[in-house]
N, C-alpha and C positions, 0 to 999 in steps of 0.2 A: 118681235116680242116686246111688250110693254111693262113698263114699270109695275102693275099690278099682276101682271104674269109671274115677273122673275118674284116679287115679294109672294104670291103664293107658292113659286117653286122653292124659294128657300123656307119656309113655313113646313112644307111637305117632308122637308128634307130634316128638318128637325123633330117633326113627329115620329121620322124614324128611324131617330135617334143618332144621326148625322150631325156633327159637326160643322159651320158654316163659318169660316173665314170673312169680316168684314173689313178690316183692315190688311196689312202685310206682317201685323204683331198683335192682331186680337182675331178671336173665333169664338163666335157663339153656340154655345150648347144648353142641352134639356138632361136631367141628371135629378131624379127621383121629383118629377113633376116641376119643376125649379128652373127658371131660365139664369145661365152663368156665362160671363164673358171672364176670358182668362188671355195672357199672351200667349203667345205660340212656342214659348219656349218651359211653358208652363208652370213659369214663376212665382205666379199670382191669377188667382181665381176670384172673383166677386160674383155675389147672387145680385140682378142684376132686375130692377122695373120692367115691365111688360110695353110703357114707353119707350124706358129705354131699348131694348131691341127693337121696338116698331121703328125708331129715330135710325138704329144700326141698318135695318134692313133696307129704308128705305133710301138710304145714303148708297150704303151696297149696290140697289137696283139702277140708281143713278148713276155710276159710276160703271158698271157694263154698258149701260144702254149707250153712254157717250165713248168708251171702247169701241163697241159694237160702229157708229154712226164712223169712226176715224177712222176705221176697216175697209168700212165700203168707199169713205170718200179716197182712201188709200189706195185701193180697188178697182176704183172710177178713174183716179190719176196716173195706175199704171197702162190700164187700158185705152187711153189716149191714142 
């Protein structure tokens, strides 16, 4: 899966009406057409630029993708 995959899958995921986690203390949400980033402890909510989320998400995607790659070379190292 590619950086353009997971950002349309989290896209997808917010059209309906999903919640998407970018941080360990923030998640982005869609809440009467409106994109909002709030902490996870639900402290503080801000309506948030369409930038901004695209900048969340794509940090998001990057941040699996390099999981993802430490998995297999994890993977690769046990299978030695």
């Amino acid at each position: 899966m590619n950086k353009e995959e997971l950002i349309r899958q989290y896209k997808q995921e917010l059209k309906e009406g999903k919640v998407v986690l970018v941080e360990e203390n923030r998640e982005l949400f869609v809440k009467n057409g409106l994109l909002y980033m709030r902490r996870t402890d639900g402290t503080r909510k801000i309506q948030v630029h369409v930038d901004q989320a695209r900048t969340a998400l794509e940090e998001l995607a990057k941040k699996r993708i390099r999981e993802m790659e430490q998995a297999i070379e994890v993977q690769r190292f046990l299978e030695e």
